[in-house]
N, C-alpha and C positions, 0 to 999 in steps of 0.2 A: 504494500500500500504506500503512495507517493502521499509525502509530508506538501502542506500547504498553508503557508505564512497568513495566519488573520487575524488581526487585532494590531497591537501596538511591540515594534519590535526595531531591530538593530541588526545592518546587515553590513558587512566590511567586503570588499570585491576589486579586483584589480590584480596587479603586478606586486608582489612583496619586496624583490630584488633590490632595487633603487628606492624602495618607501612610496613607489607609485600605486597609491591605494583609495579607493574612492571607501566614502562611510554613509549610508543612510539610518537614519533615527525617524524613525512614525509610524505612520497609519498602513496597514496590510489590507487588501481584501482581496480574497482569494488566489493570493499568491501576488500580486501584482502592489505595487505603492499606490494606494488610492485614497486619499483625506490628505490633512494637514503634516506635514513632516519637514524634515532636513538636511539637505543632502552637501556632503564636502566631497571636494574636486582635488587631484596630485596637486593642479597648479594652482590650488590657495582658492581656488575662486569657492562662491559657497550659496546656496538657495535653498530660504526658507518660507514655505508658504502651500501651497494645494500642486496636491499631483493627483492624477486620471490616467489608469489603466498605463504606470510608469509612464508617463509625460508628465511635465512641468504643465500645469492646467490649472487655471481659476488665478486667484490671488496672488501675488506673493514679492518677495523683493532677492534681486541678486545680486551681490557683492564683487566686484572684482579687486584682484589686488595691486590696482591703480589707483582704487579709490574711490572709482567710479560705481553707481548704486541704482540701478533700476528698482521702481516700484511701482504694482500695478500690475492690470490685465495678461495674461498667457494662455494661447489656445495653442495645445499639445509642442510646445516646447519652444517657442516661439513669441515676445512680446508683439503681443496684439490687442487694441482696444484701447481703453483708458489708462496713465502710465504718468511717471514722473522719470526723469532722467537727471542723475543729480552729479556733477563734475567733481571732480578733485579740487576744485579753485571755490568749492558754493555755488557755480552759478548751475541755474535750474533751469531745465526744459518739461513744459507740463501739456499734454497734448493727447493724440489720438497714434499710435502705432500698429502698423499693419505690416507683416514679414520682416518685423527686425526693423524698421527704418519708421521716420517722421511721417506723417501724411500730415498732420494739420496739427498748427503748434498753437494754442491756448496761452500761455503765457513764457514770457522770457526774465528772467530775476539777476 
């Protein structure tokens, strides 16, 4: 009988060699990351917020380690929708993104 992750759980995956290791912390259903969780990247980067059927989906904010800070809408893995785009410097882009990019910008700070 094959095991099936559901509920709330911790999962470490990747390359151990070089420390190249990905971490997830949350929500399980039926094997797949679906609710609220956390996910850490080898290269520092990090996203906390809703995932759908392992995709980055619904709410959430992504960290890189530039500095740089998305926050806001994600349909399956991709900033899409409503969103804040926040620089290393403070300045803020608040808008509508569609496939990773600007479509229509709301305000500049």
């Amino acid at each position: 009988m094959r095991r099936v992750r559901h509920g709330n759980g911790l999962q470490l995956y990747g390359k151990m060699q070089n420390d190249d290791i990905c971490r997830y912390e949350g929500q399980w259903e039926l094997d797949k990351r679906t609710g609220r969780g956390v996910a850490y990247f080898p290269d520092g980067t990090k996203y906390a917020g809703d995932f759908l059927n392992n995709y980055i989906h619904g709410l959430g904010q992504f960290f890189w380690t530039t500095g740089h800070v998305y926050s806001g809408e994600w349909v399956f893995g991709r900033m899409e929708g409503n969103g804040e785009f926040m620089y290393p410097s403070g300045r803020m882009i608040k808008g509508y993104f569609l496939d990773n990019s600007f479509v229509d910008v709301l305000f500049l700070y």
